[in-house]
Backbone bond lengths (Angstrom), bond angles and torsions (degrees), N, CA, C in turn:
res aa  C-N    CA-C-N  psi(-1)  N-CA   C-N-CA  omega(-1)  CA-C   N-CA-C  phi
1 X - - - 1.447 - - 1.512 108.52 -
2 X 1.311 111.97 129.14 1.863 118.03 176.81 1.419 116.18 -111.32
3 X 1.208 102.43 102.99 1.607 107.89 175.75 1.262 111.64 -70.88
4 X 1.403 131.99 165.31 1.305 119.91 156.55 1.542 87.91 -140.19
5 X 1.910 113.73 156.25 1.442 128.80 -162.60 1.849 89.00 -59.16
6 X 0.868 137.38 -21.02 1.390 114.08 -166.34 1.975 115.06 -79.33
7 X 1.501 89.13 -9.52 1.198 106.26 -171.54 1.937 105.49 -95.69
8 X 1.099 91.92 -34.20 1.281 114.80 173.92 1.623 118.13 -65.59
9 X 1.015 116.36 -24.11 1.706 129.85 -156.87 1.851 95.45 -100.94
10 X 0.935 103.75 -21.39 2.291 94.14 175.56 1.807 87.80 -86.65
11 X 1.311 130.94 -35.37 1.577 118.95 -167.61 1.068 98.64 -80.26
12 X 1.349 141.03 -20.49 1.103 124.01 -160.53 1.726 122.45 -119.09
13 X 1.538 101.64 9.78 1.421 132.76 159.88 1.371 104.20 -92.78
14 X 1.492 132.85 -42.52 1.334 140.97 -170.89 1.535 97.95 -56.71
15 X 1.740 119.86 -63.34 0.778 105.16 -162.58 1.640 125.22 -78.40
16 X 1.250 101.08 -14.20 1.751 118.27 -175.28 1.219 101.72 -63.48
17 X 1.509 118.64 -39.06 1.637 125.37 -164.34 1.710 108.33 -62.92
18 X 1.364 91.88 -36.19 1.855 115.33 -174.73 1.422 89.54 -57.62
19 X 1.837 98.75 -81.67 1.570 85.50 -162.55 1.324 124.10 -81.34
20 X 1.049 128.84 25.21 1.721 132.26 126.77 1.210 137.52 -47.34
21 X 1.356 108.55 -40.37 1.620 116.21 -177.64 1.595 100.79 -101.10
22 X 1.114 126.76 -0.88 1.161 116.69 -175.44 1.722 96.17 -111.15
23 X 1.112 137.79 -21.44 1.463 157.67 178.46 1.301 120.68 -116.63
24 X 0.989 152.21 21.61 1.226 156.63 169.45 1.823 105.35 16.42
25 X 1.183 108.74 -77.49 1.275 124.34 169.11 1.837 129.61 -20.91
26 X 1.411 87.70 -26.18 1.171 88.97 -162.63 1.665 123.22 -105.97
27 X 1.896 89.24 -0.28 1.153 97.12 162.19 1.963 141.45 -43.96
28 X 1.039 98.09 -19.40 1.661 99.08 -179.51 1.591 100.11 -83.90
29 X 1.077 101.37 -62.98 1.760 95.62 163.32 1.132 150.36 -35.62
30 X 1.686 113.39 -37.70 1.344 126.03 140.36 1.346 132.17 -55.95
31 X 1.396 127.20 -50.10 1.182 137.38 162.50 1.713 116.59 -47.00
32 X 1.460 113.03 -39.13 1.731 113.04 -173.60 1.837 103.58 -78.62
33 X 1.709 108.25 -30.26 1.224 103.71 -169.47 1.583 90.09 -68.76
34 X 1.169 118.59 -51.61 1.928 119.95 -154.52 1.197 96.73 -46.36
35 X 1.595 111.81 -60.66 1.269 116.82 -170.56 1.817 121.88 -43.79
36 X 1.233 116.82 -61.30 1.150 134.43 167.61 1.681 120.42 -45.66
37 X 1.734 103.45 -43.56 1.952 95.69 174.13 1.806 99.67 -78.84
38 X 1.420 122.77 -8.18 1.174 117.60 175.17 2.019 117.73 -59.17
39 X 1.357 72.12 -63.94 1.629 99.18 179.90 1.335 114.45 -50.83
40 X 1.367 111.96 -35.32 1.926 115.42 -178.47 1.291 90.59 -100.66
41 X 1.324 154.91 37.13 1.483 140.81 -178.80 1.629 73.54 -118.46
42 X 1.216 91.26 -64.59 1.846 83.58 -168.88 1.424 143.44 -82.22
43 X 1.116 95.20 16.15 1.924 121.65 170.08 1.195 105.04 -126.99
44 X 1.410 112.63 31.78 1.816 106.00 179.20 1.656 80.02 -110.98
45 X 1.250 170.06 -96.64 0.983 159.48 -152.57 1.499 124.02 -35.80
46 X 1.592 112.13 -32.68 1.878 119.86 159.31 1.296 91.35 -48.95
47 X 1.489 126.40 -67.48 1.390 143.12 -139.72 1.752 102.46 -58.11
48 X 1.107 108.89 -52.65 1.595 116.94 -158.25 1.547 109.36 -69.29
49 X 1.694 103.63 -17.02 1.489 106.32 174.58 1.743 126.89 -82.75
């Protein structure tokens, strides 16, 4: 099975949203990870060349 991040990006709001509302706290943490697997999802293909 081949994911690609665009497919990836509704699961991975789904689940952030969860543990947001269920954690409050943990919002900055969620937000730095998203941000960050964002950023290397899409400079991982520059990268590999």
């Amino acid at each position: 099975m081949h994911l690609h991040i665009v497919s990836l990006q509704p699961i991975i709001a789904l689940v952030a949203g969860v543990l947001i509302l269920a954690k409050p706290r943990l919002l900055n943490y969620i937000v730095a990870a998203y941000l960050i697997f964002i950023g290397v999802a899409g400079l991982w293909p520059n990268l590999i060349r």
